[in-house]
N, CA, C and O atoms as CSV, one atom per row, in Angstrom:
chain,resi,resn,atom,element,x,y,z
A,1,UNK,N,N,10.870,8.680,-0.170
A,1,UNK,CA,C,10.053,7.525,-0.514
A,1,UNK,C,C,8.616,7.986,-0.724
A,1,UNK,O,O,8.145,9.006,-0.220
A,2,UNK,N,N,7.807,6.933,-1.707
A,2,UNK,CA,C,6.434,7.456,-1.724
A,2,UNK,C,C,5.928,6.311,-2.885
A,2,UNK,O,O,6.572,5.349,-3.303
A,3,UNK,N,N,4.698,6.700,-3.222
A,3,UNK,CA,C,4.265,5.325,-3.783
A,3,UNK,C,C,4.820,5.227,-5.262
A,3,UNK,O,O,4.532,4.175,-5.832
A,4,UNK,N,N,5.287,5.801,-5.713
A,4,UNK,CA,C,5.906,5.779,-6.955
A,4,UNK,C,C,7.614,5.437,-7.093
A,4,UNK,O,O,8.131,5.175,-8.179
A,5,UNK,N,N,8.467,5.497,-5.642
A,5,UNK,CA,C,9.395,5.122,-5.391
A,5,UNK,C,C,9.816,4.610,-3.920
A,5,UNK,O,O,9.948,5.305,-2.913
A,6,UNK,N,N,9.981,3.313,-4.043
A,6,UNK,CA,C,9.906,2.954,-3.079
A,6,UNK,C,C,11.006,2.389,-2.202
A,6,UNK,O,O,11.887,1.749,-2.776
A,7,UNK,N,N,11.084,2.564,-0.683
A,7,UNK,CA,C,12.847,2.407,0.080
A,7,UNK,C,C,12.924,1.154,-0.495
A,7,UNK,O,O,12.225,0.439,-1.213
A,8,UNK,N,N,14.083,1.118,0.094
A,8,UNK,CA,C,14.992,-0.878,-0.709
A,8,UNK,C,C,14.280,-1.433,0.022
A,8,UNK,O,O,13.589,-2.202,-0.645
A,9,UNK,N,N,14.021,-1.492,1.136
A,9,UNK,CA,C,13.134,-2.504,1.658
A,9,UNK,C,C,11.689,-2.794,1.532
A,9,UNK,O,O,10.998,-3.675,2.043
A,10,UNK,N,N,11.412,-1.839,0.729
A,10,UNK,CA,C,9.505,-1.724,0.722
A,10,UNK,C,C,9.811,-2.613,-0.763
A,10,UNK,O,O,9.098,-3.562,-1.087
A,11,UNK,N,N,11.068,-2.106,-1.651
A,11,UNK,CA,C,11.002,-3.087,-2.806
A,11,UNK,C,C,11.111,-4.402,-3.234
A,11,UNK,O,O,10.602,-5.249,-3.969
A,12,UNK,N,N,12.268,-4.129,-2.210
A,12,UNK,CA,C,12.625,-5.748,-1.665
A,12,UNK,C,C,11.281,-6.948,-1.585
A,12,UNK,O,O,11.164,-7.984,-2.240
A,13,UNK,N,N,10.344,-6.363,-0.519
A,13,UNK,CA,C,9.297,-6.745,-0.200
A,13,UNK,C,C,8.322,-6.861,-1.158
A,13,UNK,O,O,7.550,-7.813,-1.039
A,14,UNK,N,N,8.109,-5.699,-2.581
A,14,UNK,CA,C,7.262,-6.264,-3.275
A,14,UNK,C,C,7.756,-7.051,-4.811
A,14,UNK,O,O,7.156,-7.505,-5.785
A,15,UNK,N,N,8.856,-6.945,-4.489
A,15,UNK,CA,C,9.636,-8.597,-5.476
A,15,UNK,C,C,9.130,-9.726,-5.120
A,15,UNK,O,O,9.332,-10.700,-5.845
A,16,UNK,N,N,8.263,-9.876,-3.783
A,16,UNK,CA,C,8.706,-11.414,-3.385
A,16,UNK,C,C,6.755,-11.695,-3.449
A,16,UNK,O,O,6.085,-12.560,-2.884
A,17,UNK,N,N,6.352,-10.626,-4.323
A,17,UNK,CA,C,4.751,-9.842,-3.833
A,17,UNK,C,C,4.536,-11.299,-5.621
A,17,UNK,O,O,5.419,-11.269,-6.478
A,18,UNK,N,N,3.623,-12.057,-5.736
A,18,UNK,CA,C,3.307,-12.624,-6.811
A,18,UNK,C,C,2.418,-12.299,-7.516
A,18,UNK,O,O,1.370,-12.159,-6.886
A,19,UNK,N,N,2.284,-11.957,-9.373
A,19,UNK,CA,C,1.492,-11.241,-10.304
A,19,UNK,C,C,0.073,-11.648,-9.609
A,19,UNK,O,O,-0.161,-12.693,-9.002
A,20,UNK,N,N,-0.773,-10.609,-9.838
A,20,UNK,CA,C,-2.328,-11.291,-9.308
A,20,UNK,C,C,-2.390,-11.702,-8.046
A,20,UNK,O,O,-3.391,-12.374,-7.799
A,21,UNK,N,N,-1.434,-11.469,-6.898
A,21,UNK,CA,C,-1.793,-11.705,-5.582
A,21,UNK,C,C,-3.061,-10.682,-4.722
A,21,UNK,O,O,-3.537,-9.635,-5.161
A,22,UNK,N,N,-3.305,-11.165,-3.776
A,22,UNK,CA,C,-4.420,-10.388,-3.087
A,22,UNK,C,C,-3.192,-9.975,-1.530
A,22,UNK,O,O,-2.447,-10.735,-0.912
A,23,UNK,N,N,-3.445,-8.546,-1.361
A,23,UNK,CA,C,-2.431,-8.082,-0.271
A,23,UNK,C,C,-2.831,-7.877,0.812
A,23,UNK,O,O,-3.922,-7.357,0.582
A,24,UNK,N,N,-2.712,-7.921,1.892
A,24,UNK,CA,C,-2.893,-7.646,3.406
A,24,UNK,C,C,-1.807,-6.957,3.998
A,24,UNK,O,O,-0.889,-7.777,4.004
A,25,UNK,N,N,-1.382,-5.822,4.536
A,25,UNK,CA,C,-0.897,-4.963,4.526
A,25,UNK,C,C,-0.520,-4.284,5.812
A,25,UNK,O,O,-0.251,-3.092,5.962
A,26,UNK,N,N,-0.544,-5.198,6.678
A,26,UNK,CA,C,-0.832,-4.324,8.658
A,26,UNK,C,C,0.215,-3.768,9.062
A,26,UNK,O,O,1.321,-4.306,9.005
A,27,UNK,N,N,-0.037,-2.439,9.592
A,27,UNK,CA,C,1.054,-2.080,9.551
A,27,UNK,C,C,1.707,-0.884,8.258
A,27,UNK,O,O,2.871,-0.484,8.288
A,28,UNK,N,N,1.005,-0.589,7.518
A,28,UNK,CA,C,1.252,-0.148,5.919
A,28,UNK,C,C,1.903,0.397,5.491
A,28,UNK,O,O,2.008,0.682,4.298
A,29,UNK,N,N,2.932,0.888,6.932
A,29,UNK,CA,C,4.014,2.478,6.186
A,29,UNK,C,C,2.969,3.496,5.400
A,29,UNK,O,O,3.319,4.035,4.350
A,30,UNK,N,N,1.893,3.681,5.879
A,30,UNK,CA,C,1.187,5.134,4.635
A,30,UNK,C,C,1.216,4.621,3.333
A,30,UNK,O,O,1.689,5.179,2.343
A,31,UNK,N,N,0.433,3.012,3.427
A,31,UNK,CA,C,0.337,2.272,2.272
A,31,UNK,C,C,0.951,2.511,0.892
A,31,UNK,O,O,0.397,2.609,-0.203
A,32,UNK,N,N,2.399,2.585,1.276
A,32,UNK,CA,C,3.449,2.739,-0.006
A,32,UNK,C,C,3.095,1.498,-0.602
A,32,UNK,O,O,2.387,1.445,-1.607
A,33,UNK,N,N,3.551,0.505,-0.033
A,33,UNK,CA,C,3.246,-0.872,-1.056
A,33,UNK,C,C,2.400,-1.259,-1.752
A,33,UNK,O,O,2.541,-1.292,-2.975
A,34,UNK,N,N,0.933,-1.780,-0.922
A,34,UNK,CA,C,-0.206,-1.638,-1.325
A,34,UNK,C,C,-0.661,-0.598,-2.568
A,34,UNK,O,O,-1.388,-1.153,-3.392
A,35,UNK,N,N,-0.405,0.603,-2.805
A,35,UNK,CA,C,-0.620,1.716,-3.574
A,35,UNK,C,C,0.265,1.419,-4.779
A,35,UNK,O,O,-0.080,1.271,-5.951
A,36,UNK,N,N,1.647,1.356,-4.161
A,36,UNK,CA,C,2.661,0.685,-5.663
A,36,UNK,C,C,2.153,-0.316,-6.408
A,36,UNK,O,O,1.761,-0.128,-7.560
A,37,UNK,N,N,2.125,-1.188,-5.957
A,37,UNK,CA,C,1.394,-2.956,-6.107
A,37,UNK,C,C,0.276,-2.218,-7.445
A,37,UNK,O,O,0.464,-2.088,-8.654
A,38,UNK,N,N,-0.693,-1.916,-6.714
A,38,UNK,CA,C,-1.877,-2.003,-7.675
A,38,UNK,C,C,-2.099,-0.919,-8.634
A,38,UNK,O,O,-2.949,-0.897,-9.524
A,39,UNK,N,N,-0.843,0.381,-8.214
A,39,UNK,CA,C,-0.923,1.189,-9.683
A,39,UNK,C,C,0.589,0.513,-10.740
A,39,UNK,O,O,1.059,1.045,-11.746
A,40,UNK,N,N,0.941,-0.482,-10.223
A,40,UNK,CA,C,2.108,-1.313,-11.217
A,40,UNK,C,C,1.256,-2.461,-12.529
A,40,UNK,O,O,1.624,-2.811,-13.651
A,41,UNK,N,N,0.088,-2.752,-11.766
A,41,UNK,CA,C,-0.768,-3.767,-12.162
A,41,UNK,C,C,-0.160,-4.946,-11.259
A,41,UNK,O,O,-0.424,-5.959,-11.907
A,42,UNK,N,N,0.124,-5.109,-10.770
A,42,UNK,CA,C,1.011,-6.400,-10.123
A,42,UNK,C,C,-0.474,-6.695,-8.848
A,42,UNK,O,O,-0.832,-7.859,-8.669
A,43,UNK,N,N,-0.867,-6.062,-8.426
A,43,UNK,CA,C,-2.278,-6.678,-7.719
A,43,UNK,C,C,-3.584,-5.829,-7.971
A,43,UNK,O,O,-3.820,-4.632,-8.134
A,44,UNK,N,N,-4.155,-6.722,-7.940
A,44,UNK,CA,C,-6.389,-5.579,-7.865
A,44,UNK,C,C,-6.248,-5.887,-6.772
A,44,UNK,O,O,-6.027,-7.066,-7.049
A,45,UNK,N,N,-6.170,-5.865,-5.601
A,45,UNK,CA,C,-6.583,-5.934,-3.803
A,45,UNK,C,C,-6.176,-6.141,-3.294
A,45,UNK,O,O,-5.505,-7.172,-3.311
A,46,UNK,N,N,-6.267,-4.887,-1.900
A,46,UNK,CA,C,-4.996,-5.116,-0.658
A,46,UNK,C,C,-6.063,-4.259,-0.278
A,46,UNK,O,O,-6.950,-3.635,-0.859
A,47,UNK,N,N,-5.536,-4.505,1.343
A,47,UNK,CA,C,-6.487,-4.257,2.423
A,47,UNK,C,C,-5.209,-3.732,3.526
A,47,UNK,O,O,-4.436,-4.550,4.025
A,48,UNK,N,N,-5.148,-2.525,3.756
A,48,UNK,CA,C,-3.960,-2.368,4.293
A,48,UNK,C,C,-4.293,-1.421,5.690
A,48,UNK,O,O,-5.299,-0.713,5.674
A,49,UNK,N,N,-3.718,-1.435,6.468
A,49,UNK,CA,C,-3.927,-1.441,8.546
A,49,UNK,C,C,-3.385,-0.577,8.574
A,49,UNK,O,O,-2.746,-0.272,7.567
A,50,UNK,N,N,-3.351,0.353,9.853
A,50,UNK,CA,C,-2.886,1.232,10.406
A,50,UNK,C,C,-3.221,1.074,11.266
A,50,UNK,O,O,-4.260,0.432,11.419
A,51,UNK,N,N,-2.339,1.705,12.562
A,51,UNK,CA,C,-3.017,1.780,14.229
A,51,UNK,C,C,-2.876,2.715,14.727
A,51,UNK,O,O,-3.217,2.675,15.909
A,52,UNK,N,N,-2.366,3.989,14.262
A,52,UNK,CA,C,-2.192,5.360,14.413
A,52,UNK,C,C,-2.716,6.090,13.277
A,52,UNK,O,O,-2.720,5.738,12.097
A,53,UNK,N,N,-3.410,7.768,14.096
A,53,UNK,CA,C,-4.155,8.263,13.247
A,53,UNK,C,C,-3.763,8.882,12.197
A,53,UNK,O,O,-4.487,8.996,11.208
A,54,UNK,N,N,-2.136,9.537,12.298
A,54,UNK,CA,C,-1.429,9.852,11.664
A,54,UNK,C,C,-1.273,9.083,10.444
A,54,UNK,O,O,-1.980,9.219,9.445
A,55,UNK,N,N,-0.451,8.388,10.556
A,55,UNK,CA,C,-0.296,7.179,9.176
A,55,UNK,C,C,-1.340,6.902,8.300
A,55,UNK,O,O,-1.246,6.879,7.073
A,56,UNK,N,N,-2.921,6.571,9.349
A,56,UNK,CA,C,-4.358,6.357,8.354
A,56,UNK,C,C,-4.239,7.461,7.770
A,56,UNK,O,O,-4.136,7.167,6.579
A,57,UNK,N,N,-4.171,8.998,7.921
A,57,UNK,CA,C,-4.807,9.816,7.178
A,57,UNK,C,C,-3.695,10.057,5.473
A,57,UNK,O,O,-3.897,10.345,4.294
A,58,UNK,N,N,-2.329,9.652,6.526
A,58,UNK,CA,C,-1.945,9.745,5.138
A,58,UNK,C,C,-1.891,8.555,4.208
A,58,UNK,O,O,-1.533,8.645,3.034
A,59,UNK,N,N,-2.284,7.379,4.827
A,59,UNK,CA,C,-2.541,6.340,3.793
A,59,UNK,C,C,-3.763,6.414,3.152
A,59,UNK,O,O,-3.770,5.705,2.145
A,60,UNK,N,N,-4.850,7.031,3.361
A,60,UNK,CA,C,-5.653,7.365,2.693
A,60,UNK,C,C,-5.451,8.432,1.929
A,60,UNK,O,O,-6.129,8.525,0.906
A,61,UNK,N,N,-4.533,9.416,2.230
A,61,UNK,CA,C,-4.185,10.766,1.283
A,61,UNK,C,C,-3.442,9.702,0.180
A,61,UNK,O,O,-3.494,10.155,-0.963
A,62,UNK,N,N,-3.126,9.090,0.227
A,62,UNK,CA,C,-1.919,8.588,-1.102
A,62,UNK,C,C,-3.012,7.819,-1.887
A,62,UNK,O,O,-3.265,7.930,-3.086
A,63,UNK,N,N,-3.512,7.147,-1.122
A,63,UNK,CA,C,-4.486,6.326,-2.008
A,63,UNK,C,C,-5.723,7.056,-3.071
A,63,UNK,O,O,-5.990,6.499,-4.136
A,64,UNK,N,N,-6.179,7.893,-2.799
A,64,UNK,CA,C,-7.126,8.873,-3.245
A,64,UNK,C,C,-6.202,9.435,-4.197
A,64,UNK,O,O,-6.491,9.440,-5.394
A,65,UNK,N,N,-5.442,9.768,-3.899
A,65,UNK,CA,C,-3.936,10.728,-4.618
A,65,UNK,C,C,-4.019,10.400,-5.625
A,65,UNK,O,O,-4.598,11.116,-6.442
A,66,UNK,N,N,-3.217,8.605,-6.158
A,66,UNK,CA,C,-3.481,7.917,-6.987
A,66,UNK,C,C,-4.423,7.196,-7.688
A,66,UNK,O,O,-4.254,6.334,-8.550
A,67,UNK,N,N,-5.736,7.784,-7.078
A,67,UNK,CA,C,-7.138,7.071,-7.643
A,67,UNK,C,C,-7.392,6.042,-7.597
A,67,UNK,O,O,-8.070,5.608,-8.528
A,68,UNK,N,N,-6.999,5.134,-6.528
A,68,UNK,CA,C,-7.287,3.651,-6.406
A,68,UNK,C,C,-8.185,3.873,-4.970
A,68,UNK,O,O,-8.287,4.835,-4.208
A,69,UNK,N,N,-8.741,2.610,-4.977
A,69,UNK,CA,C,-9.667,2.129,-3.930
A,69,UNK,C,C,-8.979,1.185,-3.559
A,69,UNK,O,O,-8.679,0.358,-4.420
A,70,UNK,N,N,-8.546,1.003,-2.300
A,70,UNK,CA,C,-7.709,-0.116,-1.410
A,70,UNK,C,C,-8.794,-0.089,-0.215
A,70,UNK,O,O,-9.663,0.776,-0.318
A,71,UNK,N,N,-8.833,-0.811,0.736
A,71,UNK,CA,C,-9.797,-0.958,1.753
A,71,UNK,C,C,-8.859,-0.983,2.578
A,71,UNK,O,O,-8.088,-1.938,2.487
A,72,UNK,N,N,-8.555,0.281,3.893
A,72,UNK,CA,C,-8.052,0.556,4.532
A,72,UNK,C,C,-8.628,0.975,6.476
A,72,UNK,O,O,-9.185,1.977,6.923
A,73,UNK,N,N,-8.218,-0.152,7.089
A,73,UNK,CA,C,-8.879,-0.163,8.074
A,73,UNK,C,C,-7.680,0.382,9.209
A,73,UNK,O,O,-6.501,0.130,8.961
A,74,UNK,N,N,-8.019,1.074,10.351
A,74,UNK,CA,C,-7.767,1.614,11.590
A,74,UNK,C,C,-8.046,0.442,12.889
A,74,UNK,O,O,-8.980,0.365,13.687
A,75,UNK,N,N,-6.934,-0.329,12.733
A,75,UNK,CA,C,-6.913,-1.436,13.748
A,75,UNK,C,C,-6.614,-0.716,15.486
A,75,UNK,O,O,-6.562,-1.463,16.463
């Protein structure tokens, strides 16, 4: 899995995601969704959580990866 392919359930989840929605994200899985979402065009903004340091660094590695700016906070 990764932001360009995503598990059945991360897809599942952004089927139900509406064109032009704004995302909130807690929790982010290493902001697969969030990152999919807005390099699909399907959203401009998500704000996506982490609570371990692990996961932030790589949700910020993916995001940079793909050249988007998501606002990613360490709850």
């Amino acid at each position: 899995m990764n932001a360009h392919m995503l598990s059945t359930r991360l897809a599942q989840i952004a089927s139900f995601v509406p064109e032009q929605a704004r995302l909130a994200d807690i929790g982010s899985d290493h902001a697969y969704l969030p990152v999919y979402l807005a390099s699909t065009g399907k959203i401009d903004f998500a704000i996506a959580g982490e609570i371990a340091q692990g996961p932030l660094q790589a949700a910020t590695s993916q995001i940079k990866n793909m050249g988007l700016l998501i606002r990613l906070f360490h709850v």
